[in-house]
N, C-alpha and C positions, 0 to 999 in steps of 0.2 A: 482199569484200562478201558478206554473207547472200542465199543464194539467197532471193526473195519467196517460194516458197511454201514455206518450210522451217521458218517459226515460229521462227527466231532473228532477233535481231536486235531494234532500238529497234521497239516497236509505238507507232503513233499513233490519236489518236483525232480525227475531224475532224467538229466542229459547230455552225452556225451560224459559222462563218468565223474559229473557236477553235482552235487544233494543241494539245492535250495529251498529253505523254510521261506515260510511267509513273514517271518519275522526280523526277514534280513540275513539269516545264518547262511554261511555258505560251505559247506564241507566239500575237501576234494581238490580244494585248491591251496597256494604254498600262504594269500594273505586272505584270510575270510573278511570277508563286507561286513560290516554292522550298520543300524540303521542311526546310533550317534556314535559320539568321539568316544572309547572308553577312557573310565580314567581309571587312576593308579597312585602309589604311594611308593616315593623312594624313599630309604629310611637310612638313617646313623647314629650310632651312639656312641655321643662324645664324652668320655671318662673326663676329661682335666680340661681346663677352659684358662690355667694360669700361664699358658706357652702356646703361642700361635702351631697350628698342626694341619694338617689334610686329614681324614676319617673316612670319607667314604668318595671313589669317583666311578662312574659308571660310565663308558662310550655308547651313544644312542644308537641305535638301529635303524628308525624313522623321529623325526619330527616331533617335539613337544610344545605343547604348552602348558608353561608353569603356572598354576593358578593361585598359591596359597602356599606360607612356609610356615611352620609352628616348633617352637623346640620349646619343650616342657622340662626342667629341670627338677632332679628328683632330693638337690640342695641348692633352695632359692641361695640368691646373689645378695648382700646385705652391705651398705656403708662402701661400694668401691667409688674411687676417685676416677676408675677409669674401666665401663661395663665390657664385658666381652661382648663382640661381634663375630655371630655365623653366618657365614656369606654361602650361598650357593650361586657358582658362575663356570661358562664354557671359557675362562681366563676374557673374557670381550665384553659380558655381559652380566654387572654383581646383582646380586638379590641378597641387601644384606638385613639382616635382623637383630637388633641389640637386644640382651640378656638383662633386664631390668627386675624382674621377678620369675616367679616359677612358673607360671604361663606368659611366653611370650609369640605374638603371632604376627604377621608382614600384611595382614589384612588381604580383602582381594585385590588381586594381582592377576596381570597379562603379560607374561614374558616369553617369546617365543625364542629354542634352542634349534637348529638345523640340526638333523642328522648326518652322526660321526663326530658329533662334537664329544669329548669327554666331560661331561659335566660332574662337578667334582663341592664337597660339602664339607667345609672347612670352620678353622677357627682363624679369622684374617687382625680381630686384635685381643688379645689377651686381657683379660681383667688384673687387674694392680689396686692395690690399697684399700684391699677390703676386709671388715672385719668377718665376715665369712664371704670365705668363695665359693661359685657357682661353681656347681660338680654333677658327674651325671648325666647328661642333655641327650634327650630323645629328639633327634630332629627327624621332620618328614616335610615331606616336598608332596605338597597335588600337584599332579599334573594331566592334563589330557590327550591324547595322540593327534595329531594334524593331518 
């Protein structure tokens, strides 16, 4: 630990019952300031990919942007006549990604959701006629706050 009078170390600012770092932290209050977007990872995991389904919805709180969607299947997809598709959407806005092999990923992306939207992470087509089906899917959503 930085000796206190040595001038190293986190300095704080303290006012009117605010803690501010210099690093942008702000304790004391109901939303802390950062000095960027944080970002985060919503996650689902979809067991069966042969019947369209819902898996995971979340209602936002603030603001996102979506940057990246990847769903990893823990049994690749093989010979389907028709791949499943995982869509992430507030029902207005799809992000969809087709299941082609065991990593699949939506590349970068900019898709911005308002807050209060339910954003919701589905299976919007089922995979048909395959000799092995895709099973398992680890999807996650980057996203950054607005």
């Amino acid at each position: 630990m930085a000796d206190p009078g040595s001038g190293s170390g986190i300095k704080l600012d303290v006012a009117g019952g605010t803690v501010r770092g210099q690093s942008g932290f702000v304790a004391g209050t109901s939303d802390p300031a950062f000095s960027n977007s944080p970002r985060a990872v919503y996650h689902a995991f979809v067991p069966v990919l042969t019947s369209t389904s819902t898996d995971a919805t979340s209602t936002l709180d603030k603001g996102v942007t979506v940057t990246r969607v990847q769903a990893q299947a823990i049994t690749a997809p093989s010979g389907c006549s028709t791949n499943a598709v995982v869509r992430v959407t507030d029902g207005t806005s799809p992000i969809n990604v087709t299941l082609s092999a065991a990593a699949n990923d939506s590349g970068a992306i900019t898709q911005n959701y308002a807050a209060g939207a339910a954003l919701t992470i589905s299976v919007s087509t089922a995979a048909s006629g395959c000799t092995t089906s895709p099973a398992n899917v680890n999807v996650e959503v980057q996203y950054r706050m607005q």
